[in-house]
C-alpha angles and dihedrals in degrees: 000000000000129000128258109247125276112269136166112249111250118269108264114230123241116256095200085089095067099027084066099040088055094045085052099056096038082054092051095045084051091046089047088042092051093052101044089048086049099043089041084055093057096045094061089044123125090215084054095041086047084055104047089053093045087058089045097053089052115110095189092060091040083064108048094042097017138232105324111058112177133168105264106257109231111219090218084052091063086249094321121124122246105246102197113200151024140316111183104160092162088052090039107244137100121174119162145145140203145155124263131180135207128189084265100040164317143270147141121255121213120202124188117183124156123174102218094215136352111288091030128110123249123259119221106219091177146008116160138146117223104203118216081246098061095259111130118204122203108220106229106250087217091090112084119241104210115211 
């Protein structure tokens, strides 16, 4: 029986391109996963939900985007708003903004609350509306924001 001929190994391929490939896209499921998961946890938020009816009460922001004001539903959220931001009730601050849209309008709304020590009621520093055409509206404080 005779030999095969002499000939080199192929050359065996480096795994470090798919290892990476693969470390990329489990890092970007995680990234998508943690902000869900985050976003998901202010929504259902009472501080968001406060919020939302506090917008809804003012007649000054009626006015200017109209009767339904809703939070503005992100496609990559699966119809959810983005809610950007912080709400840290235990270390006693919540600021946080997010589009909302009404059937006039649109706008961003920007709320600033901190709690100076434990017991002690939270401070609005700042509640506002940008509209998409330039108009801020200053939420009235008189509405409670429940924590």
């Amino acid at each position: 029986m005779k030999h095969p001929p002499t000939r080199d190994l192929p050359k065996i391929q480096s795994k470090w391109p798919t290892a990476l490939a693969t470390l990329a896209v489990a890092g970007a499921c995680w990234a998508m996963f943690i902000t869900y998961a985050t976003n998901q946890e202010k929504i259902s938020s009472s501080v968001f939900r406060s919020i939302m009816r506090s917008l809804k009460a003012d007649l000054q922001l009626r006015d200017l985007l109209g009767d339904a004001i809703r939070p503005q539903p992100e496609w990559w959220l699966n119809g959810d708003p983005r809610i950007e931001g912080k709400i840290g009730q235990l270390q006693g601050n919540i600021d946080v903004s997010f589009r909302v849209k009404g059937s006039k309008g649109t706008g961003t709304v920007y709320f600033t609350s901190i709690r100076k020590e434990k017991g002690v009621p939270f401070t609005v520093l700042r509640f506002k509306v940008i509209c998409d055409d330039g108009t801020v509206v200053h939420i009235s404080d008189n509405l409670p924001i429940e924590n």
